[in-house]
Phi, psi and omega in degrees: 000145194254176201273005206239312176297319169310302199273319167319317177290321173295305181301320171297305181296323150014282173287310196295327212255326151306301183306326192255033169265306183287292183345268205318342182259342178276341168277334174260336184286339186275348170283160197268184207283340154346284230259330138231042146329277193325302169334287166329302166305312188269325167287333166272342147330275172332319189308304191289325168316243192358296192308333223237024174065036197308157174226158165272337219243345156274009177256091145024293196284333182308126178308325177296303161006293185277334184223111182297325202286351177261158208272158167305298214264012161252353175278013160317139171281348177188126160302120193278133175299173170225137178339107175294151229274144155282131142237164213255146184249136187244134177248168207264149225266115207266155193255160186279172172277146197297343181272001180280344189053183181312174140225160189250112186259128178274163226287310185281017188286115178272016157283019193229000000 
């Protein structure tokens, strides 16, 4: 990789890492002062979860504990059901006639 290539990659993460810096800060400034109280509380919490080298699969109280084999998204208590499908009834598209040649079709076209 040549150094022109390098500092192109670099300056994009750059760039990328301002932006989801202002999202995150534009996203927090909208919390109420409760929730981020609550954040807070939970980043630090995480922190020491680290620090203190936490395992899930060595805590007891934890659900995976009793089952290595199971997944974080199944211990959901119930699945919101979805919505059923519209149906729709579908009709074949009509063709055109040969003597029309192509057409270019618009946002308002009710061939489509």
């Amino acid at each position: 990789m040549s150094a022109a290539a390098g500092e192109e990659e670099a300056e994009t993460l750059r760039s990328l890492n301002t932006k989801l810096n202002a999202s995150y800060e534009n996203w927090y400034a909208q919390l109420s002062p409760r929730t981020r109280a609550a954040w807070k509380e939970y980043r630090r919490l995480e922190a020491l979860d680290r620090e203190e080298g936490y395992l899930c699969y060595d805590d007891p109280e934890h659900e995976l504990y009793q089952d290595p084999e199971a997944r974080w998204d199944d211990q959901v208590d119930e699945a919101m059901p979805l919505p059923a499908p519209e149906r729709v009834a579908w009709e074949a598209p009509e063709e055109p006639s040969k003597d029309e040649g192509p057409r270019c079709r618009s946002i308002k076209d009710d061939g489509w």
